[in-house]
C-alpha positions as CSV (number, residue, x, y, z in Angstrom):
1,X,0.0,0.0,0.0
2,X,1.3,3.2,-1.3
3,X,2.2,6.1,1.5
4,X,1.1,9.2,-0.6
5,X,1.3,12.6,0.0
6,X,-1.4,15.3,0.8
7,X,-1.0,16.7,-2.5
8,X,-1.5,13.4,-4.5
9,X,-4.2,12.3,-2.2
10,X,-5.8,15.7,-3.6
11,X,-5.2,14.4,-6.9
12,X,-6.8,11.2,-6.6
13,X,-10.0,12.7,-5.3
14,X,-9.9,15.3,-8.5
15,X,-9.1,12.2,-10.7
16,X,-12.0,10.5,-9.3
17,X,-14.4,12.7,-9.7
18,X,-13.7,13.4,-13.0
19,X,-13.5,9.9,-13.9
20,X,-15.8,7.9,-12.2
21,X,-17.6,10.5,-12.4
22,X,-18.6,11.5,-9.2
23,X,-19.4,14.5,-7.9
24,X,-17.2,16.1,-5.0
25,X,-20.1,16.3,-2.5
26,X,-21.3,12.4,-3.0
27,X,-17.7,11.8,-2.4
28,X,-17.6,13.0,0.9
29,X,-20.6,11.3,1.8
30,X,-18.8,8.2,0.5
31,X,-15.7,9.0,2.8
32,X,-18.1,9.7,6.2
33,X,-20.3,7.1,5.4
34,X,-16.8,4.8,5.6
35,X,-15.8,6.4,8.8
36,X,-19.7,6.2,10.8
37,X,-19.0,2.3,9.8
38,X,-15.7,2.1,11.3
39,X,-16.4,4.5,14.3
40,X,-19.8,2.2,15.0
41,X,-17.6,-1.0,15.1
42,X,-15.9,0.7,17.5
43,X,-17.8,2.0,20.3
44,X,-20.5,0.7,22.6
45,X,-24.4,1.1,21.6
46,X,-25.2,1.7,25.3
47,X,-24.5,5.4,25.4
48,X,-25.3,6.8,22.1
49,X,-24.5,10.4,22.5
50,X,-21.1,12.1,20.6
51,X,-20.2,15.6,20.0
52,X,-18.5,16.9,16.9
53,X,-16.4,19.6,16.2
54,X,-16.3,20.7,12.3
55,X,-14.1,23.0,10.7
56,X,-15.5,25.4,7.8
57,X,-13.2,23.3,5.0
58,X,-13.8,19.7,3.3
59,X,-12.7,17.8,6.8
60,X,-15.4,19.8,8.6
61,X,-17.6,18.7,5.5
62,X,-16.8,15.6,6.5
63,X,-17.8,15.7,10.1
64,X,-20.8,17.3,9.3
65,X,-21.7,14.3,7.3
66,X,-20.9,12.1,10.4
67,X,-22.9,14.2,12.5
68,X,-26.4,13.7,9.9
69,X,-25.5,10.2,9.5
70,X,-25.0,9.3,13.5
71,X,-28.6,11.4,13.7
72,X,-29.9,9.0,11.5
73,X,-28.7,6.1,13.3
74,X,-30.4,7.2,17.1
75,X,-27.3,8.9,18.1
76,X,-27.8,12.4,20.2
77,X,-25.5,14.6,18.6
78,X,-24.4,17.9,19.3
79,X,-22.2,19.4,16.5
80,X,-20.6,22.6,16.2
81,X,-19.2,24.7,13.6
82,X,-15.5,25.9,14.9
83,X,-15.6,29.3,13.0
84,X,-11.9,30.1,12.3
85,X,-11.8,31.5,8.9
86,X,-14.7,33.3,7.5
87,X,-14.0,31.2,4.0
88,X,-16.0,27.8,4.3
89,X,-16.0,25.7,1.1
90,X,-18.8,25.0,-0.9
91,X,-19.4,21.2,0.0
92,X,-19.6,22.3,3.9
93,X,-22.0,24.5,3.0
94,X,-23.7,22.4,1.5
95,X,-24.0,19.9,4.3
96,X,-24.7,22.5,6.9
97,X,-28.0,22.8,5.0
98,X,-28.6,19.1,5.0
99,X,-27.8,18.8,9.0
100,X,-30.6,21.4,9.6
101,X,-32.8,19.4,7.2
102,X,-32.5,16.6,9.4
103,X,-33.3,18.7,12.6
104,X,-29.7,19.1,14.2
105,X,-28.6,22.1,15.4
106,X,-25.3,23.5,14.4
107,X,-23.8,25.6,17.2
108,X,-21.1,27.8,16.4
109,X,-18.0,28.7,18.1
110,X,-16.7,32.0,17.6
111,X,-14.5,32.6,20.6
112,X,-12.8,30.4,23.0
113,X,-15.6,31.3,25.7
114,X,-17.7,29.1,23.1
115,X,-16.4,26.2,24.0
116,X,-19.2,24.3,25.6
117,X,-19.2,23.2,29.5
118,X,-20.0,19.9,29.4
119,X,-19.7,17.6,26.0
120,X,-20.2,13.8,25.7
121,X,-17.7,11.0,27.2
122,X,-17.0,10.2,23.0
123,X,-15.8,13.5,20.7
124,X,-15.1,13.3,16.9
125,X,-12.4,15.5,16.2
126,X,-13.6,16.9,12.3
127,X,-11.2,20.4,12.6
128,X,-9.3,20.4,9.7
129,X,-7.5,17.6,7.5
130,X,-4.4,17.4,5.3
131,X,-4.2,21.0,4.1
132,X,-2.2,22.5,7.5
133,X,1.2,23.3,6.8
134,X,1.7,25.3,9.8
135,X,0.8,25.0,14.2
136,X,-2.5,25.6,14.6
137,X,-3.4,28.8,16.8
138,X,-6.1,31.6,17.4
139,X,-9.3,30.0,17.7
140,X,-8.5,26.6,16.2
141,X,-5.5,26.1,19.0
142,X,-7.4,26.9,21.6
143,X,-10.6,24.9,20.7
144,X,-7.6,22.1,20.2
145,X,-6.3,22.6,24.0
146,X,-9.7,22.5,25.1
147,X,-10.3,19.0,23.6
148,X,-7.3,17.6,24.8
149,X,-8.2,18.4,28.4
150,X,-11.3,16.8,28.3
151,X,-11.5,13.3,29.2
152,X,-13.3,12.2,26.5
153,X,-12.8,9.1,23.7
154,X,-11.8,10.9,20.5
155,X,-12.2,9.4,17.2
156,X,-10.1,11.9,14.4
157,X,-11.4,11.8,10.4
158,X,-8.5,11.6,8.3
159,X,-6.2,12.2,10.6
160,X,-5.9,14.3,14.2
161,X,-6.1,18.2,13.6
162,X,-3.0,19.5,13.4
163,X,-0.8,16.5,12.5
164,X,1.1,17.2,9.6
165,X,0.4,14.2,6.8
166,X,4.4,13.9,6.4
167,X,6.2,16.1,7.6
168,X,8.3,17.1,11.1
169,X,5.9,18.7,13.2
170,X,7.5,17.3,16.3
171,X,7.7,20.7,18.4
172,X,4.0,21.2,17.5
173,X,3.0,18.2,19.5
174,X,0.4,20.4,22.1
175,X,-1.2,22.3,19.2
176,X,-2.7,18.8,17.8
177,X,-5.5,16.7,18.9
178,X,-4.6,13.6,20.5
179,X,-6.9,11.3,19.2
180,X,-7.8,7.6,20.4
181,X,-8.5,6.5,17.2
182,X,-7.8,7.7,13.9
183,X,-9.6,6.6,10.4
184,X,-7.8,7.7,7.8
185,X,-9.3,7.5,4.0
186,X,-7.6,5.3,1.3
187,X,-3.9,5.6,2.2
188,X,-2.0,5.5,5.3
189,X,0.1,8.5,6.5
190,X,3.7,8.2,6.9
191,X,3.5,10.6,10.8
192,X,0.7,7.7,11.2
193,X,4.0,5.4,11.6
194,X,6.6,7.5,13.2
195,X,7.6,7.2,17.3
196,X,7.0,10.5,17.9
197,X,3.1,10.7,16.7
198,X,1.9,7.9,18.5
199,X,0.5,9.4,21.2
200,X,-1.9,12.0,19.3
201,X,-2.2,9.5,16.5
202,X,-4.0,6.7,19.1
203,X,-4.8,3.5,17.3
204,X,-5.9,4.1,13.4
205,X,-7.2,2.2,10.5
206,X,-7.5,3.2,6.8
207,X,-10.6,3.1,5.2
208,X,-11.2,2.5,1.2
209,X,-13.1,5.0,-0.3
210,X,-12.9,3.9,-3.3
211,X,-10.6,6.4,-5.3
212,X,-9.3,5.6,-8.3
213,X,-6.9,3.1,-7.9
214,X,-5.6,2.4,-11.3
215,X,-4.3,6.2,-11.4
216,X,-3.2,5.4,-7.3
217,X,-1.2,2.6,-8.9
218,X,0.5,5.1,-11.2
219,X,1.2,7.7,-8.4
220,X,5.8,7.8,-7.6
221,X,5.9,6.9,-4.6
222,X,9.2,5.7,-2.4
223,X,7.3,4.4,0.7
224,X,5.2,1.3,1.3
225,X,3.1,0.1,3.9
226,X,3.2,-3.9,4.1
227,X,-0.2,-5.7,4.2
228,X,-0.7,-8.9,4.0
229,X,-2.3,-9.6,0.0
230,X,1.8,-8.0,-0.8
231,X,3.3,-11.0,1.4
232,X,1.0,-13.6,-0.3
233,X,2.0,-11.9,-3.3
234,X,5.8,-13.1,-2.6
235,X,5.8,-16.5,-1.1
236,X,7.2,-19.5,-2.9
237,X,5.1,-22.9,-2.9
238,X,7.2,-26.1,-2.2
239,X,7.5,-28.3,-4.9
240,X,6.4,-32.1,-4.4
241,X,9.2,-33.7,-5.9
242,X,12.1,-32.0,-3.9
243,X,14.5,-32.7,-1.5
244,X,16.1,-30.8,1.8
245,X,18.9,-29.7,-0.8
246,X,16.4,-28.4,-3.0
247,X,15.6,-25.4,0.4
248,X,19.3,-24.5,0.8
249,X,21.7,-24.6,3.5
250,X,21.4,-21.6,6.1
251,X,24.9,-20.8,8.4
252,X,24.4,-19.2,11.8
253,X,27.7,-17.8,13.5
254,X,26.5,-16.7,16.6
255,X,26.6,-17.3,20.8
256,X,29.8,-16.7,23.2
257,X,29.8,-18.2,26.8
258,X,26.7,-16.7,29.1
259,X,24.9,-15.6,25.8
260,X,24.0,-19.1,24.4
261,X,20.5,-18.4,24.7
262,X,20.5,-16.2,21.7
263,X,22.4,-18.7,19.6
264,X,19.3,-21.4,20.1
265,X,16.5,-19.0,19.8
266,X,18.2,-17.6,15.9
267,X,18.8,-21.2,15.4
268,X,15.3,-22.5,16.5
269,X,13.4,-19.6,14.3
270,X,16.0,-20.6,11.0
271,X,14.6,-24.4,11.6
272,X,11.3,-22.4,11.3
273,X,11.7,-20.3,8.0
274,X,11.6,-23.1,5.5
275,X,15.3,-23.8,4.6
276,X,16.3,-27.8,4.3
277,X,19.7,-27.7,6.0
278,X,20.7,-25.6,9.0
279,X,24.4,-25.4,10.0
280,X,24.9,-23.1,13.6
281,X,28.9,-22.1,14.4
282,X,29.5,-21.5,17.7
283,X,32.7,-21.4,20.5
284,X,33.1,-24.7,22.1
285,X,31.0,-24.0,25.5
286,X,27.7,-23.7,23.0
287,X,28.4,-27.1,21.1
288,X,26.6,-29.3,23.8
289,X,23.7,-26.5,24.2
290,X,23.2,-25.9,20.3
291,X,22.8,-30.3,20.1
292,X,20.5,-30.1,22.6
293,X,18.1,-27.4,22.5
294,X,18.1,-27.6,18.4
295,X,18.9,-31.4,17.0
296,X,18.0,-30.9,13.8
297,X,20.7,-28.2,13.5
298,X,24.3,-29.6,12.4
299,X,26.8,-27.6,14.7
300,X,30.5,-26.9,13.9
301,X,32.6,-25.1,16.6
302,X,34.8,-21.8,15.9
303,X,36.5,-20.8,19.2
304,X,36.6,-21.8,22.9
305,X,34.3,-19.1,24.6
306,X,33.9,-16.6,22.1
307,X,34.0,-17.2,17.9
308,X,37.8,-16.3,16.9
309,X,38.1,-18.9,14.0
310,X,37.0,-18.3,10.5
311,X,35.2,-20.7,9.2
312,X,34.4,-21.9,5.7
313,X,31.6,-20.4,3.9
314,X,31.1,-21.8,0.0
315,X,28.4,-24.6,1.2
316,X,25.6,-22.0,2.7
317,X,23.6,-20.3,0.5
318,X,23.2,-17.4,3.2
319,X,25.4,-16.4,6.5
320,X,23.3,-15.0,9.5
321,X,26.0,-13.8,12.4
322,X,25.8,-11.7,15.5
323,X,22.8,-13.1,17.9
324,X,25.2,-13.7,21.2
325,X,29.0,-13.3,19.6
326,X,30.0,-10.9,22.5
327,X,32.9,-8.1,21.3
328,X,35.8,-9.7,22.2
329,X,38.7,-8.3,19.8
330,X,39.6,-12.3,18.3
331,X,36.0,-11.9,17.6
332,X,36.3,-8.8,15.6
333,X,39.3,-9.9,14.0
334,X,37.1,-13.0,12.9
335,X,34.1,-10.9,11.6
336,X,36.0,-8.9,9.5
337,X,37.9,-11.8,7.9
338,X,34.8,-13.6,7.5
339,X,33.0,-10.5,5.8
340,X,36.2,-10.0,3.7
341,X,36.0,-13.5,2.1
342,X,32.5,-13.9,1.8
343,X,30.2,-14.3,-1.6
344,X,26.5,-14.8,-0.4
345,X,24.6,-12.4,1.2
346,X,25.2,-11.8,5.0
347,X,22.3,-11.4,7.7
348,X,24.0,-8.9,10.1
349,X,22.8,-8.1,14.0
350,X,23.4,-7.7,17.0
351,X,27.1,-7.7,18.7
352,X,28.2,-8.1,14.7
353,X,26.7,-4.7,14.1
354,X,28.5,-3.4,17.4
355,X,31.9,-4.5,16.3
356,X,31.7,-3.1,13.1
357,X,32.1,1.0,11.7
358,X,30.5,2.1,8.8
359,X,33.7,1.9,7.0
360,X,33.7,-2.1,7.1
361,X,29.8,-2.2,5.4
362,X,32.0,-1.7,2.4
363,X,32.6,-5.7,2.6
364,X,29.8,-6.5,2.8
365,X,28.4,-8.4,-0.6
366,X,25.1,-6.8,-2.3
367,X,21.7,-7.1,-1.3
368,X,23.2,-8.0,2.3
369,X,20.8,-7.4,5.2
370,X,21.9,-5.1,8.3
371,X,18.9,-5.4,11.5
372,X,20.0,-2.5,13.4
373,X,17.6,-0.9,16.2
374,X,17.8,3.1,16.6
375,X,21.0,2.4,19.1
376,X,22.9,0.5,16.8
377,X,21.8,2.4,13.8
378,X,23.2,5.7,15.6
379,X,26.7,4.1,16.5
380,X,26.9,2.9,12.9
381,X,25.7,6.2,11.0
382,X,25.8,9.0,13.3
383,X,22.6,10.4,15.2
384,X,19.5,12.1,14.4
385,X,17.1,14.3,15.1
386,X,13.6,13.0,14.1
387,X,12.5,10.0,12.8
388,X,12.3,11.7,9.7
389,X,16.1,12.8,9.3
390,X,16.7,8.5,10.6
391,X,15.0,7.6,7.5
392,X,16.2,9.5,5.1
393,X,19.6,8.6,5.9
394,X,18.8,5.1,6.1
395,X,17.8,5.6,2.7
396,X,21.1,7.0,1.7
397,X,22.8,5.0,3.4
398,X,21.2,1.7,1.9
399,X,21.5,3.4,-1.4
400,X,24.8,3.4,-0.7
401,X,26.3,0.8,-0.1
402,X,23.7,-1.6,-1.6
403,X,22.3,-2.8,1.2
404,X,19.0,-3.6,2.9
405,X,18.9,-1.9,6.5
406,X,15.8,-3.0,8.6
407,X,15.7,-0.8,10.7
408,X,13.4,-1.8,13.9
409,X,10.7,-0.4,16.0
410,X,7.0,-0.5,16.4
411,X,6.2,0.1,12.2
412,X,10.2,-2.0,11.3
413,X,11.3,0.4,8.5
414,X,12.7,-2.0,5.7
415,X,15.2,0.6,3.3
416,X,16.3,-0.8,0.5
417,X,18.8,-0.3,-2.4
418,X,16.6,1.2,-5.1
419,X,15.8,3.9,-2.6
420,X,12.2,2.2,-1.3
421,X,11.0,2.1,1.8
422,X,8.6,-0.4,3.3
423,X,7.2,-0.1,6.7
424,X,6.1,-3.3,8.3
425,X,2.3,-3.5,9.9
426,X,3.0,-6.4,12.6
427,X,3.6,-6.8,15.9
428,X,3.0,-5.3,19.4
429,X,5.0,-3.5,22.3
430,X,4.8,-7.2,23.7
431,X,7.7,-8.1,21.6
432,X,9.7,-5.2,23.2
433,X,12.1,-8.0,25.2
434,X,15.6,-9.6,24.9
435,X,15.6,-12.2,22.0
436,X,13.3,-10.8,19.4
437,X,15.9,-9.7,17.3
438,X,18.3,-13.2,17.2
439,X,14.2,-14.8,16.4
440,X,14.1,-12.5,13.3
441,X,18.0,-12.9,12.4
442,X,17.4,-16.5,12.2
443,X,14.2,-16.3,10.5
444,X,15.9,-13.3,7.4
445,X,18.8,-16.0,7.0
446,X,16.6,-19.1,7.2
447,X,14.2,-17.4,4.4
448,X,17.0,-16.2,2.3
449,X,18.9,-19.9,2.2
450,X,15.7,-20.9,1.2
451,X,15.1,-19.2,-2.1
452,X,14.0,-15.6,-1.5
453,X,15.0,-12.7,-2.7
454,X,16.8,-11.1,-0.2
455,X,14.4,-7.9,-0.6
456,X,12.1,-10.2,0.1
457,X,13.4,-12.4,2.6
458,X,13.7,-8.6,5.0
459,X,10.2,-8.3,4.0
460,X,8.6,-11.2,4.9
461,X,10.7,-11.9,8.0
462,X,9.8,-9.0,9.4
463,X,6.2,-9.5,8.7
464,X,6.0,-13.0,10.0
465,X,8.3,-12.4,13.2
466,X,5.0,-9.6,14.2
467,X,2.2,-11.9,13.0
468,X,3.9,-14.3,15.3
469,X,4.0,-11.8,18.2
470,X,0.4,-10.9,17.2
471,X,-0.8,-14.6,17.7
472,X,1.0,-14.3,21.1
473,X,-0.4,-11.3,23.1
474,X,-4.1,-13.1,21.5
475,X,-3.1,-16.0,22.9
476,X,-1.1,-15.3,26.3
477,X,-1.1,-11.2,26.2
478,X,2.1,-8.7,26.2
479,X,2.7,-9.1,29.2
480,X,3.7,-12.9,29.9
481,X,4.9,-13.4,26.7
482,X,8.8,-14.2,25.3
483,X,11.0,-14.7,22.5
484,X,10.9,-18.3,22.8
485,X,6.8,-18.3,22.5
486,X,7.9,-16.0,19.1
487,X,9.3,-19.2,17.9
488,X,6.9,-21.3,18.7
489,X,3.7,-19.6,17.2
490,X,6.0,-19.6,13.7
491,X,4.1,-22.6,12.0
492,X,0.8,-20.2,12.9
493,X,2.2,-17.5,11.4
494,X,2.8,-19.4,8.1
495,X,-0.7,-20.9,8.7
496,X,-2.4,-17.2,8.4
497,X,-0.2,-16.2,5.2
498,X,-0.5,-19.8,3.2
499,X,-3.9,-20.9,3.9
């Protein structure tokens, strides 16, 4: 799914009504009939009583469509019109007129003294959309502070007023509306997936409302939001008349002494991906842990307590290292050697990522795949300011040097080397504990020893490792859960994308 701009979501509603044909008015009803469905999924029939606050543009339109709709349902509504510019466009107008057809009474409020005393426990925030390209203030800020004290559900069309679609708006975080839930219309928003917005941005959703999408599908666009119909889209079927050769042969250098446990748990989730031979290379103190804990793993030993031998790497088809490997200098020394000498692509995390500068990415083979988190990412490539100014130099930086950086967090940002960005849609703060990342190191190598495109393989690891975490907090919740149940609810994951 395409992560478009305000300016080319503009377009596509012009496109569309031109082409379906449709006109801009029946639009909008389109667009708030699509939010009263998702907003009435969401909230209790018990206490049927919301008040709305409209702005006099096409976002106010659209709450004032919500408000006739929820009348029309048996909701009490109380709308108002927040009167900050004396301009109101034409398909507000128009729907102001069909609210008082309806018999609903459209209070206006002209100063902050407007505001009214007492409003319902649920508030649809309908202020203004994607148009803002500045704080709000005047009227519209204070009518914004006033929401935000209230405690009060609030449900945000398009997106919360006063969030910028795209761009940094970070020191602007008290002059938006933070919503509990936002429905947003066709196309996600890239803020919608950044750190720093979550808090005003609550849950959301987006809604089809049914623009165009053959002239969506010709839109540029450099960012992606992963759904599940684009993983389908990639997997490969297994063949009947194959073999364990047939999968490739995934190599795992990983574990040092007291950090075995993230040697078995990128070991047990490579047994997990698919691929028909697993090798794991590990110091000596591992060797009777890795036969036990993961038997149908061969094991081969580089090193006493920590790796310092370099081992041979022509007979895997990929190389995952880091999970466990410690930073002992013979293990740097090792690393290097290894990266200097290797062919295949090389999954990279962990204490490999800590051992290395940017300077030594150089050796690293094209299409290779780097997992750092923020921490690691900022010792490799320097810090930043926003999540914004992160991206866009992980997108240099995979550019680059021809790599794929996954670079994780709630939304994993996947950059790759044609300058693409996919954000993963998987996963919960449940995940947020020692071992995730050696589970998704093994599963990246496992996939791409099994025949994926290493692209791919980023991709779809990332997406499985937070169905997988998904199907844990359903199953045991956030809390309780660990990197070891990750593993474990694997052959679910696969379940929900095959079947």
């Amino acid at each position: 799914m395409k992560i478009l701009s305000a300016q080319q979501i503009r377009d596509c509603d012009v496109y569309t009504i031109t082409n379906e044909p449709i006109t801009s008015i029946d639009l909008m009803e389109r667009a708030s009939g699509a939010f009263v469905e998702a907003f009435l999924a969401s909230v209790s029939s018990e206490n049927k009583q919301v008040t709305i606050f409209c702005g006099t543009g096409n976002n106010g339109g659209d709450g004032l469509v919500v408000a006739r709709l929820l009348h029309e349902e048996g909701w009490k509504v109380d709308c108002y019109l927040v009167a900050f510019s004396k301009k109101v466009s034409p398909d507000n107008q128009s729907n102001q007129k069909r609210l008082s057809e309806v018999g609903v009474t459209l209070h206006s409020i002209n100063t902050a003294a407007d505001f009214p005393e007492n409003i319902s426990p649920i508030v649809i925030d309908a202020l203004v959309g994607t148009g803002i390209t500045r704080p709000l203030e005047g009227l519209l800020g204070d009518v914004v502070q006033k929401i935000n004290q209230q405690k009060a559900t609030v449900f945000s069309v398009d997106l919360p007023s006063g969030l910028y679609d795209q761009d940094d708006c970070t020191q602007n975080i008290d002059c938006i509306i933070h919503a509990t839930y936002s429905f947003t219309f066709q196309n996600p928003k890239l803020n919608f997936l950044l750190p720093e917005y979550s808090e005003v941005v609550g849950e959301w959703s987006v809604l089809d409302i049914g623009l165009d999408q053959s002239y969506i599908n010709e839109l540029p666009c450099d960012a992606f939001l992963v759904d599940d119909q684009h993983i389908k889209s990639l997997l490969l079927v297994r063949k009947k008349h194959s073999h364990k050769g047939t999968y490739g042969h995934a190599g795992l250098i990983c574990g040092s002494k007291g950090m075995m446990g993230a040697a078995v748990l990128a070991t047990s989730s490579c047994l997990r991906s698919g691929a028909g031979l697993t090798t794991v290379m590990v110091p000596e103190v591992g060797y009777s842990i890795l036969q036990t804990t993961c038997p149908e793993a061969m094991c081969l030993v580089v090193g006493t307590t920590h790796w310092r031998n370099v081992p041979v790497l022509q007979n895997y088809t990929c190389v995952g290292v880091g999970p466990g490997l410690g930073q002992h200098g013979e293990t740097k020394e090792a690393l290097l050697l290894t990266l200097e000498s290797s062919e295949q692509t090389v999954v990279l995390d962990a204490d490999a990522l800590n051992l290395l500068q940017e300077s030594d990415l150089s050796l690293l083979p094209a299409n290779s795949i780097i997992t750092p988190h923020p921490k690691e990412f900022e010792r490799l490539f320097g810090k930043t300011s926003t999540s914004h100014r992160r991206l866009e130099l992980a997108q240099k930086k995979a550019k680059e040097y021809k790599i794929i950086i996954l670079l994780k967090g709630h939304h994993s940002c996947i950059a790759l080397p044609n300058g693409n960005l996919c954000f993963n849609n998987t996963g919960n703060a449940g995940m947020a504990k020692g071992g995730s990342g050696d589970v998704l190191t093994g599963l990246i190598t496992g996939l791409v020893a099994r025949g994926y495109a290493p692209e791919n393989a980023a991709i779809i690891g990332c997406y499985l490792h937070g169905l997988a975490g998904d199907i844990c907090s359903d199953e045991i919740g956030m809390e309780g859960m660990t990197a070891r149940d990750l593993v474990q609810r694997m052959p679910q994951a696969w379940s929900l994308l095959i079947n």
